[in-house]
C-alpha positions, 0 to 999 in steps of 0.5 A, spaced: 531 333 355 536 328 353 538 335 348 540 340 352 543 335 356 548 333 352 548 341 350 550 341 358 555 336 357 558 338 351 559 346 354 562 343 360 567 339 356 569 345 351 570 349 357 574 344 361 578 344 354 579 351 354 582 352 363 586 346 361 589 350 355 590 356 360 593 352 365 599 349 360 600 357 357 601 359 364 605 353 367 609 354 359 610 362 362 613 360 368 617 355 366 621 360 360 618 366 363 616 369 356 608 370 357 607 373 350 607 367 345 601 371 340 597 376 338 592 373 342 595 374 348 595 382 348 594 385 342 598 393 345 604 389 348 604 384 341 604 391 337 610 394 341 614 388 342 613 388 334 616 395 335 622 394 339 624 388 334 625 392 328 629 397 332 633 392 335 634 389 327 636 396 325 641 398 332 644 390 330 646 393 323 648 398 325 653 396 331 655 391 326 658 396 321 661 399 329 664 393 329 667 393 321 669 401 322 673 399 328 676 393 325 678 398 319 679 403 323 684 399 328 689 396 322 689 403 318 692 406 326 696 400 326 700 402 319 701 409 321 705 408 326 708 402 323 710 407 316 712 413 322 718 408 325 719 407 319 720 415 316 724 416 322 728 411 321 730 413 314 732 420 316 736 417 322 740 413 315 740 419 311 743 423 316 749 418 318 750 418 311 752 425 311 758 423 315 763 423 311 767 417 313 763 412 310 766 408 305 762 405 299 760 399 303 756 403 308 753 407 303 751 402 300 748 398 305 744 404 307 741 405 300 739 398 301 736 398 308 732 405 305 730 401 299 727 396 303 723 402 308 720 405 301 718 398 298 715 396 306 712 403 306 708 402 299 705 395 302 702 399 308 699 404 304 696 398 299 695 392 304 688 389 303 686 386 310 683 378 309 676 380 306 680 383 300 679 391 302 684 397 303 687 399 309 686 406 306 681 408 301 682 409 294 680 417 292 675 418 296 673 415 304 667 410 304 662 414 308 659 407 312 652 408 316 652 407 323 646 411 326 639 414 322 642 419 318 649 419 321 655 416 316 662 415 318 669 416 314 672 410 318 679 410 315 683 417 311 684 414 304 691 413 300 692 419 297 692 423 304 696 419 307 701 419 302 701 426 299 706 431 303 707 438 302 715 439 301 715 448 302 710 448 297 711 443 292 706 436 293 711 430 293 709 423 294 712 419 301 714 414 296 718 420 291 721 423 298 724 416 300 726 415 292 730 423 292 733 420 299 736 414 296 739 418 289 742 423 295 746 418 299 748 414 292 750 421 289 754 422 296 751 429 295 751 433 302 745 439 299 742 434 296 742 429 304 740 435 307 734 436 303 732 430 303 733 429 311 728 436 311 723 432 306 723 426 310 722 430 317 716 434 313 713 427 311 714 424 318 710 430 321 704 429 315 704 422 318 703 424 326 698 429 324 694 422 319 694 419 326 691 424 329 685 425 324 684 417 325 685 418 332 679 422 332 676 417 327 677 412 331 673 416 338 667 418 334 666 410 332 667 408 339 663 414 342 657 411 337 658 404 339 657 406 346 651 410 345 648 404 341 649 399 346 645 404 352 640 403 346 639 396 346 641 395 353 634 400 353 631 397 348 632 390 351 629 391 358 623 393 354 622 388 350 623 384 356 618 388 361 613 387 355 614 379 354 617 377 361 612 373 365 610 376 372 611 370 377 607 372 382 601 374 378 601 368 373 602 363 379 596 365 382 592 364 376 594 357 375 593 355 382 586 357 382 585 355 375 588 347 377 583 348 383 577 350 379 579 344 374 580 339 379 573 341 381 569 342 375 572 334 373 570 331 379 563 334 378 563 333 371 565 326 373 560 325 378 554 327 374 557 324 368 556 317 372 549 318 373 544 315 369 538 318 365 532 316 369 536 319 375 537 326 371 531 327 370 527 325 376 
């Protein structure tokens, strides 16, 4: 008899162990409203949630490599339109040169401010942002990955920002700026007017390089926000998966503190009985 008491006794302990447990989780549920802590507490839910962690994972790296096409993306606009201004205003300088009134101090100046646009515009072309990398690529566009099997060319590279097609003839920027600076010094008025004319060809080039990184600049920006859609889905499921359902959890609590508060009094009531009172 005294055996299967204790027996009693031990279970009703272990079971009053276990409602105390349920109880902490639920009142822990309610508190950081997260449910699912382990496996244990639903096994599909954990598998799922498990799913849409490593989805997550991927959509974060991939919205990181957004952000980096972006950021490329931005400074190689920025140094179009900078290098633009400055073609335009090498034709306005090689053009004034052509008036012949000016003196050999006027020319002079202007070769010196259009030496200081081909200098400035081979810095744009080269510059390297904080990290050490090129504005433009060098050869070839670094193809960077920003969706399953989807990889973007973010920036256009040097060699098709600087090559410019003069009526047939391929020239650098750099060597229609250098024919531009030789004409004005020479004074040669054929020689100005082509290189006026080959700066208006460079200058076109450039407007249809902005273009072209317009377009890449919207392709990034289409696809950033297609990620964000999903991770914001992503995010609302993870949440349905792991939230705590109030109501539902408080009900349960509730009547989990009634049911221990009761099995403790009897617990306590029977516990303070003594053998010979058991077993009459």
């Amino acid at each position: 008899m005294v055996g299967i008491t204790n027996k009693i006794m031990l279970a009703e302990i272990r079971r009053q162990q276990k409602l105390s447990q349920e109880l902490v989780a639920g009142q822990t549920a309610i508190s950081t409203g997260v449910t699912l802590n382990k496996p244990s507490d639903n096994a599909l839910a954990w598998v799922q949630v498990s799913d849409v962690g490593r989805a997550q994972a991927q959509q974060a790296a991939w919205q990181a490599n957004v952000s980096y096409g972006n950021a490329r993306s931005g400074n190689a606009e920025a140094n179009l339109s900078e290098i633009d201004n400055l073609l335009t205003r090498a034709q306005e300088l090689v053009t004034s040169a052509r008036n012949g009134s000016l003196n050999e101090t006027n020319r002079a100046a202007i070769v010196e401010e259009m030496s200081t646009i081909r200098t400035t515009i081979n810095e744009l072309v080269n510059q390297k942002d904080y990290q050490g990398v090129s504005v433009f690529d060098e050869d070839q566009s670094v193809l960077v990955p920003v969706s399953r099997g989807l990889n973007l060319a973010v920036v256009g590279t040097k060699q098709e920002v600087t090559t410019v097609d003069v009526d047939g003839t391929s020239m650098s920027i750099d060597d229609i700026l250098a024919q531009g600076i030789a004409a004005v010094q020479s004074g040669d008025d054929a020689a100005m007017a082509s290189a006026v004319t080959a700066t208006q060809t460079a200058q076109g080039h450039i407007t249809v390089e902005q273009a072209r990184q317009g377009v890449r600049s919207d392709r990034l920006e289409v696809i950033g926000t297609r990620l964000t859609d999903v991770d914001l889905g992503l995010t609302e499921k993870r949440s349905n998966l792991e939230s705590t359902k109030l109501e539902e959890v408080i009900a349960k609590v509730k009547a989990g503190l009634l049911q221990l508060d009761a099995a403790q009094t009897t617990f306590a009531r029977i516990n303070q009985q003594t053998l010979f009172d058991l077993i009459k």
